[in-house]
C-alpha positions in Angstrom: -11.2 37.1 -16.6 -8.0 35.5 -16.1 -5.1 35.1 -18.1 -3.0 31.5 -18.9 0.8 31.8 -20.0 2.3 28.4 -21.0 6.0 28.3 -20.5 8.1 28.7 -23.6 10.7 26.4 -22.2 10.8 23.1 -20.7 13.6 21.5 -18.4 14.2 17.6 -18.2 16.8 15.8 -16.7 19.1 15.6 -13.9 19.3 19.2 -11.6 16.5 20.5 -13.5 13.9 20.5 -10.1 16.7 23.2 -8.9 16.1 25.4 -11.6 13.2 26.5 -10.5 14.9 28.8 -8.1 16.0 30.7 -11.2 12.5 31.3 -12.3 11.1 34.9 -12.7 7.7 36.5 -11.9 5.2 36.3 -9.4 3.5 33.7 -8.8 3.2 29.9 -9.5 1.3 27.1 -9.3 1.8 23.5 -9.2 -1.1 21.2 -10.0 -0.4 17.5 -9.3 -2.5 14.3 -9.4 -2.2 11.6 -6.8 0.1 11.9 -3.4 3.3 10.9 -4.9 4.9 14.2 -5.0 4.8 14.6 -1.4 5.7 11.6 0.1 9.0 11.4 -2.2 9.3 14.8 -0.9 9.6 16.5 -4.4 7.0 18.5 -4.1 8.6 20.1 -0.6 12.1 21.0 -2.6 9.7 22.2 -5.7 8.0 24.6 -3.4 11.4 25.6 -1.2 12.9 26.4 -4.5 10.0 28.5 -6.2 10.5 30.4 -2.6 14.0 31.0 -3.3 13.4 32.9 -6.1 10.6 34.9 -4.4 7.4 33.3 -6.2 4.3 33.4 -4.4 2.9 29.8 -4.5 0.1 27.3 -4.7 -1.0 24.0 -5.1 -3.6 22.3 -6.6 -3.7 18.9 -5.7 -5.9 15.9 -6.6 -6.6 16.4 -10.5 -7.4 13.5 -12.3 -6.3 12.2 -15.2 -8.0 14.0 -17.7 -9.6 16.5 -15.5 -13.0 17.1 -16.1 -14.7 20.7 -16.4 -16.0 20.3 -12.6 -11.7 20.2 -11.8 -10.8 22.4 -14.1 -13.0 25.2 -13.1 -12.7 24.1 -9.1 -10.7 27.9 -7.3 -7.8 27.0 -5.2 -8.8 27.0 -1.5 
């Protein structure tokens, strides 16, 4: 069994990628869809940050819009 905890907060705006280095816990996960995150480089600093604050990370790239069950159920390599 695995457990899901949604964030009770959400950051917009300008400098809010940074905070991310202020985040507590142990591990995190980013999921993103297409490639656009990396080649603008966010996704880099998003990872560097959650680092900095001594998350263990992972990514879970290529989810559709809408995933289906197939994605949602796919384990991170």
């Amino acid at each position: 069994m695995s457990k899901l905890f949604v964030a009770s907060e959400v950051f917009h705006g300008a400098g809010s990628l940074s905070e991310l280095k202020n985040l507590s816990g142990k591990k995190a996960i980013i999921v993103t869809g297409g490639q656009s995150m990396k080649r603008s480089g966010t996704l880099d600093r998003a990872l560097s940050y959650l680092n900095e604050a001594g998350l263990e990370t992972a990514v879970f790239d290529g989810v559709e819009e809408d995933p289906s069950s197939e994605t949602s159920l796919k384990e991170l390599q």
